[in-house]
C-alpha positions as CSV (number, residue, x, y, z in Angstrom):
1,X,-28.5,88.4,-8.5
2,X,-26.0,87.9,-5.2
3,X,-23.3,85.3,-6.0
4,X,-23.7,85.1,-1.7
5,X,-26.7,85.4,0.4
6,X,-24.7,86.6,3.2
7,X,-21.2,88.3,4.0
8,X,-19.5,85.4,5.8
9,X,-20.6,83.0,3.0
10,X,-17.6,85.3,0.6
11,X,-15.5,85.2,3.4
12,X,-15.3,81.5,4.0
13,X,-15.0,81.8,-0.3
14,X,-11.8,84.0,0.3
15,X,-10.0,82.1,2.8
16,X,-10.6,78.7,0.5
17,X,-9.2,80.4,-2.3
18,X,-6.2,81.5,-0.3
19,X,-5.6,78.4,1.7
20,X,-5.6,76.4,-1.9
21,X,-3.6,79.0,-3.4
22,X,-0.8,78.3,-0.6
23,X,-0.5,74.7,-1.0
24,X,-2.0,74.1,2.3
25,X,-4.4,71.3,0.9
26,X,-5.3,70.9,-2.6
27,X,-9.1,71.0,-4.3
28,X,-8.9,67.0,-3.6
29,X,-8.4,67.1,-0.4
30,X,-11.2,69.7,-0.1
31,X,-13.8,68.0,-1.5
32,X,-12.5,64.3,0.2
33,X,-13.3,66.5,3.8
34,X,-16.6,67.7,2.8
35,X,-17.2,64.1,1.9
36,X,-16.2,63.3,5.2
37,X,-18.9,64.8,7.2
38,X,-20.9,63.1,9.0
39,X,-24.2,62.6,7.4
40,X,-26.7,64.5,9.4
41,X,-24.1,67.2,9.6
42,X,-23.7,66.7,5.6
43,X,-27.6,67.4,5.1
44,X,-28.2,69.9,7.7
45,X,-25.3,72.2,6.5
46,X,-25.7,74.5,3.7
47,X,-23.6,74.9,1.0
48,X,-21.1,77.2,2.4
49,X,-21.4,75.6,5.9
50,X,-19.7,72.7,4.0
51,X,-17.3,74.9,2.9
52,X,-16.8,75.7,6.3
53,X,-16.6,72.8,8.5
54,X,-13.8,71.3,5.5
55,X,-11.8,73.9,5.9
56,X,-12.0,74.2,9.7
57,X,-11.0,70.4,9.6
58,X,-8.2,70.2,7.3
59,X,-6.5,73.3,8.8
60,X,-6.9,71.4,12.5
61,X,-5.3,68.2,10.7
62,X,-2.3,70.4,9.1
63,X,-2.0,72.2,12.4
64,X,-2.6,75.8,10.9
65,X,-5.5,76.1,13.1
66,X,-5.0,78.3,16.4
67,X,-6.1,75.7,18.6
């Protein structure tokens, strides 16, 4: 079996196990942001679209974001 059902889903894998690995949040802060989706967001996403929008959101709070 496929540990991912598509390439991006490893990707977005990779980058959280690097962005944890350099302190820039910890797997607390990961999950709390997850957590913090909006509901209808929450149950729409998939797994690794959770994944996703956490990390998209706690680089934009840190500022590590390019926008």
């Amino acid at each position: 079996t496929r540990a991912f059902h598509a390439d991006w889903e490893a990707r977005v894998y990779a980058l959280n196990a690097v962005l944890l690995r350099r302190g820039v949040y910890n797997l607390d802060e990961f999950r709390d942001a997850i957590e913090r989706m909006p509901p209808e967001e929450y149950l729409a996403a998939s797994y690794y679209e959770r994944w996703l929008a956490a990390i998209e959101t706690l680089t934009r709070e840190r500022g590590v974001s390019g926008d």
